[in-house]
C-alpha positions as CSV (number, residue, x, y, z in Angstrom):
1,X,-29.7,18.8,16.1
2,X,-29.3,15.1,15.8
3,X,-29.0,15.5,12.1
4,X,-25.5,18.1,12.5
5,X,-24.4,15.4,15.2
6,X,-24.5,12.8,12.4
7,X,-22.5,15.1,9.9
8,X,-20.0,15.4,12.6
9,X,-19.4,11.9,13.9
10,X,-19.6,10.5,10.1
11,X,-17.1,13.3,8.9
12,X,-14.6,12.5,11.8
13,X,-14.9,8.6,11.7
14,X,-13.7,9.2,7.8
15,X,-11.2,12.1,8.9
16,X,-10.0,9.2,11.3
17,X,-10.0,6.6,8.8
18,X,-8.5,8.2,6.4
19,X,-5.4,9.7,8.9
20,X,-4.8,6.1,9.3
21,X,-4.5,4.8,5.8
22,X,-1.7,7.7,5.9
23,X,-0.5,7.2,8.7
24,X,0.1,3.2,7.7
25,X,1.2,3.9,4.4
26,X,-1.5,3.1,2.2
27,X,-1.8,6.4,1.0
28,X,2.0,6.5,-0.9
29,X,3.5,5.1,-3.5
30,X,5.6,2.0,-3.0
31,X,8.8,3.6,-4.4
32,X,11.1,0.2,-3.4
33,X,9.4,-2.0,-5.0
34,X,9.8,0.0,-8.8
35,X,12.9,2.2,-8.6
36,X,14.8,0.3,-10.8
37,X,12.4,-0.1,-13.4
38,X,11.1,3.3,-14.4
39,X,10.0,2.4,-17.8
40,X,7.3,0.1,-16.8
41,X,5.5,3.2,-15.1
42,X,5.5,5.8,-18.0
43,X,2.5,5.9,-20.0
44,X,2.2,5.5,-23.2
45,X,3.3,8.4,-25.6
46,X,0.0,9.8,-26.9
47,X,-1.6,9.3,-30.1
48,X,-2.0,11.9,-33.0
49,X,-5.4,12.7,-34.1
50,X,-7.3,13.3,-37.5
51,X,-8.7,16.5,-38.1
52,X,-12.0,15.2,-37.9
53,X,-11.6,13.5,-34.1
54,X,-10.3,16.6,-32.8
55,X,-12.8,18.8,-34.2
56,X,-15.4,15.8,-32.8
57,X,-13.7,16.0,-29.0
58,X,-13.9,20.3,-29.4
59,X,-17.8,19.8,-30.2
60,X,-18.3,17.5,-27.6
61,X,-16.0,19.6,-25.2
62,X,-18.5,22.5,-25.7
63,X,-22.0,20.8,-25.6
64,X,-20.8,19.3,-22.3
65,X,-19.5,22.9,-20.7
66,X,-22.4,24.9,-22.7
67,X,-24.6,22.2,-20.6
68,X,-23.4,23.4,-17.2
69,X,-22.9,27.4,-17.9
């Protein structure tokens, strides 16, 4: 019983906390501050990749899902 009271004040106290970073605006993005300059925000274009370092990223891709299945 004390154990499920725990769970519940700790997941409100966070629920609470967390409403109030929103509520404040901590949780959006500071669109005054960068409308003018879009550019700065755009990431990079990506890279191209050898045959080899794609073929590397699928092998590792499967290990890590083969892993978890």
């Amino acid at each position: 019983m004390i154990e499920a009271s725990k769970r519940f004040s700790r997941r409100v106290l966070l629920g609470a906390a967390g409403g109030l970073l929103l509520v404040f605006g901590f949780g959006k993005k500071n669109v005054a501050a960068g409308e003018g300059d879009s550019s700065a925000k755009r990431a990079p274009p990506p890279r191209e990749l050898c045959v080899e370092c794609l073929a590397k990223r699928a092998k590792q891709r499967t290990a890590f899902i083969s892993k978890w299945v």
